[in-house]
C-alpha positions in Angstrom: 173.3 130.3 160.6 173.6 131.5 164.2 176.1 134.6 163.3 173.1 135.8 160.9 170.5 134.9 163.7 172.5 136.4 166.6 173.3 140.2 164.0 169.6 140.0 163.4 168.8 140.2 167.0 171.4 142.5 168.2 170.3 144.9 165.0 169.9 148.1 166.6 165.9 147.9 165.7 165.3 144.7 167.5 166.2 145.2 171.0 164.8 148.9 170.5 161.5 147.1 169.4 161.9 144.8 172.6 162.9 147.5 174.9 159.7 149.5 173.8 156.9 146.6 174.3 158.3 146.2 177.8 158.0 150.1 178.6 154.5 149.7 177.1 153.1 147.0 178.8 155.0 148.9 182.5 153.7 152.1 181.2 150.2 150.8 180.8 149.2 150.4 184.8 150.5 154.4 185.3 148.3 155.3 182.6 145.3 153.7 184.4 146.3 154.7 187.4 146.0 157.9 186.4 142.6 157.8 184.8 141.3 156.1 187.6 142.9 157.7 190.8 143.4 161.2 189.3 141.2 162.5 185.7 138.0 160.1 187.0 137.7 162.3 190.6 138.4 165.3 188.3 135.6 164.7 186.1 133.7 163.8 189.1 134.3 166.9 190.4 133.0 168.7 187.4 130.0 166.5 186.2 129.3 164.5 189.1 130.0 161.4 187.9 133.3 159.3 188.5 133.6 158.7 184.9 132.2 158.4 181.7 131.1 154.9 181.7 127.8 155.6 183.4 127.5 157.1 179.7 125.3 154.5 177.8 123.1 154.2 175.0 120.2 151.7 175.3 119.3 150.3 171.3 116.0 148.1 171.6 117.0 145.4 174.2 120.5 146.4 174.2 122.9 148.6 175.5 125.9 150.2 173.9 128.5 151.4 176.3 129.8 154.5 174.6 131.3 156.1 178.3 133.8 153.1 178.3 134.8 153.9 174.7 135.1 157.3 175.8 137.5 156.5 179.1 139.7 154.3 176.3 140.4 157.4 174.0 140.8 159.3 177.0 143.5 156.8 178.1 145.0 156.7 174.5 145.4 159.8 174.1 147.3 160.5 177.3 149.7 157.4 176.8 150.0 159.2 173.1 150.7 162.5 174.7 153.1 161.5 177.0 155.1 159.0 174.6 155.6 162.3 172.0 156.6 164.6 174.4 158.9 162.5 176.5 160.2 160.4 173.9 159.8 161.1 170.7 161.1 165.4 171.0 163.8 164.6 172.9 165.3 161.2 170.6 164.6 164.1 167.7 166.9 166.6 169.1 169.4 164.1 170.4 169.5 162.6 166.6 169.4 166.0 165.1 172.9 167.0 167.2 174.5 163.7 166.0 173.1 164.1 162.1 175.8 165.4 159.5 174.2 168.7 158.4 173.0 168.4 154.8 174.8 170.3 152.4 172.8 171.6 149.0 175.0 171.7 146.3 174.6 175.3 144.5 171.7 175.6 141.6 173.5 178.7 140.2 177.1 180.5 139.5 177.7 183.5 138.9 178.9 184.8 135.4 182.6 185.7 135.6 181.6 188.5 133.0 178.7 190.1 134.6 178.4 188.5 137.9 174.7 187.8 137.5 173.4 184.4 138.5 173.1 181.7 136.1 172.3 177.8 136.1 175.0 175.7 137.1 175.2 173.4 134.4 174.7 176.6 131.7 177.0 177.3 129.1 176.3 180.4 128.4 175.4 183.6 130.4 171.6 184.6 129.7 172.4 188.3 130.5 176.1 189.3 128.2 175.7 185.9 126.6 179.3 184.8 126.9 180.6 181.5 127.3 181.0 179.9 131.1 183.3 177.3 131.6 
């Protein structure tokens, strides 16, 4: 019970899984930092306020926030941008070096008689109609 318990953890997937929840959850203060020290003044500088959540829409007696909604996607996609770019391209290409290269097996032969291209798995040539091996 503990050999199976000790491959399922050390399965290649489960400490990657582990390893990527703690980069996330590190990651995440950057990715704030950034909205707030560094795109808020930004936007600030270009619509004069220090970020979207000033951005609200009152609905009878209450009030929905949309600007906050707005600074979430903003901080999405950024954490999004960055993850692809930095971590997904670059585990691509590294896999792609280490991947066999595929080989297609051939859909046609060619005809020892006239040297035209027929199916693989034909017996007989379409064009002179003799027999193919």
């Amino acid at each position: 019970m503990l050999k199976g318990f000790r491959d399922f953890v050390l399965r290649g997937n489960v400490v990657d899984l582990a390893i990527a929840v703690i980069i996330g959850a590190a990651f995440t203060s950057v990715v704030n930092s950034l909205v707030a020290d560094v795109l808020n003044p930004l936007i600030a500088a270009v619509g004069g306020k220090p970020d979207f959540s000033a951005v609200v829409v009152h609905v009878g007696s209450g009030v929905i926030k949309i600007g906050n909604f707005f600074n979430a996607i903003i901080s999405f996609l950024i954490v999004a941008f960055v993850v692809y770019v930095f971590i997904v391209m670059p585990t691509a290409k590294i896999m792609a070096r280490f991947k066999p290269p595929v080989v297609e097996p051939p859909a046609t032969k060619k005809c020892p008689q006239c040297k035209s291209d027929i199916a693989i798995d034909a017996t007989r040539c379409a064009h002179c109609t003799q027999p193919v091996a």
